[in-house]
C-alpha positions in Angstrom: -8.3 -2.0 4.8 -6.8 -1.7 1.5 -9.1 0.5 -0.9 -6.9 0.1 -4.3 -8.2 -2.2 -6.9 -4.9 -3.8 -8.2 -5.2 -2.3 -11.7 -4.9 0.9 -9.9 -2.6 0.1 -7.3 0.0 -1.5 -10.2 -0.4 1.9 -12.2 0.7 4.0 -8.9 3.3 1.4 -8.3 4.9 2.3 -12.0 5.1 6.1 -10.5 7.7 8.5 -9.7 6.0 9.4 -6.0 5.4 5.7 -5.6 9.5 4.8 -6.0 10.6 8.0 -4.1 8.7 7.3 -0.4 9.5 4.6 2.2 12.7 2.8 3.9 14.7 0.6 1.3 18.3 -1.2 2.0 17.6 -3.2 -1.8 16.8 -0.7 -3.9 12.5 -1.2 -3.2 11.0 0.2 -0.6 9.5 -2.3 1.8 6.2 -0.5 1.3 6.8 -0.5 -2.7 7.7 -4.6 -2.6 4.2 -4.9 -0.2 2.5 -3.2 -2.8 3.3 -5.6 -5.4 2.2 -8.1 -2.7 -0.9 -7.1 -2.8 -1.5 -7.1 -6.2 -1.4 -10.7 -6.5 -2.6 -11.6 -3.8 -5.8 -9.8 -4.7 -5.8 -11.1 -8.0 -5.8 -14.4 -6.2 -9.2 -16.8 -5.4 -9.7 -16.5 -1.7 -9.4 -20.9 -2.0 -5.4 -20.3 -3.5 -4.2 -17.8 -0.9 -1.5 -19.4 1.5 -1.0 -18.6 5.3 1.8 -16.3 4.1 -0.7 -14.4 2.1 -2.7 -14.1 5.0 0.1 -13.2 7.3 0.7 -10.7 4.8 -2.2 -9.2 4.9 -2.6 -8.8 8.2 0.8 -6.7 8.4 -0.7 -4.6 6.1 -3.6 -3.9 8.1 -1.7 -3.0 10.7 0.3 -0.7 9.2 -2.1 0.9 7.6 -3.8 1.3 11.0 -1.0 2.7 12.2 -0.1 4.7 9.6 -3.9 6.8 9.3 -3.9 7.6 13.1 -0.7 9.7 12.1 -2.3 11.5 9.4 -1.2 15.7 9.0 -2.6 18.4 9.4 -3.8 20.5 6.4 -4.3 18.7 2.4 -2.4 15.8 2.2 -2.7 15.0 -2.0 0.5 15.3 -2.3 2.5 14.2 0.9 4.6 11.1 1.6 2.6 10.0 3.9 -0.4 9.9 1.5 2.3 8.1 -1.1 3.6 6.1 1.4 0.1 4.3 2.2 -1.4 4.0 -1.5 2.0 2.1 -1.8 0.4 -0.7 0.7 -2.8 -0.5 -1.2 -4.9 2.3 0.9 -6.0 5.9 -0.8 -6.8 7.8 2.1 -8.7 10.6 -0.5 -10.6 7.5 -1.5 -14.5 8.7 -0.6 -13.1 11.9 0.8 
């Protein structure tokens, strides 16, 4: 489900929009610290990744899921709920 390669999604991560969407009690949202998740664990040989990584990504699947049924009406480029999903690893303009 995730469409980011992790070069790209590390570069969003660094942004303003990135930091400014999503629920966060530490600081990082939980979407921002699942990001950086990602990252390594697709930076990671499919023969390395643990049952956590796995776990992992299959919470991110289903948010993602989730998250795309609830997509807005009208352009979303530059929405939080766009921001909000490229921070778990999915562009919803990708191959739009």
């Amino acid at each position: 489900m995730t469409n980011m390669a992790p070069k790209e999604l590390e570069n969003w991560l660094q942004t303003e929009q990135s930091q400014a969407v999503g629920d966060s009690d530490s600081g990082e949202s939980t979407g921002h610290q699942s990001g950086r998740r990602i990252v390594k664990i697709k930076r990671t040989k499919k023969a390395d990744l643990t049952d956590s990584d796995y776990e992992h990504m299959n919470k991110v699947t289903g948010y993602i899921k989730r998250h795309t049924a609830q997509r807005p009406n009208g352009d979303v480029t530059e929405t939080p709920w766009r921001y909000s999903l490229m921070n778990w690893g999915h562009d919803p303009l990708h191959g739009e």
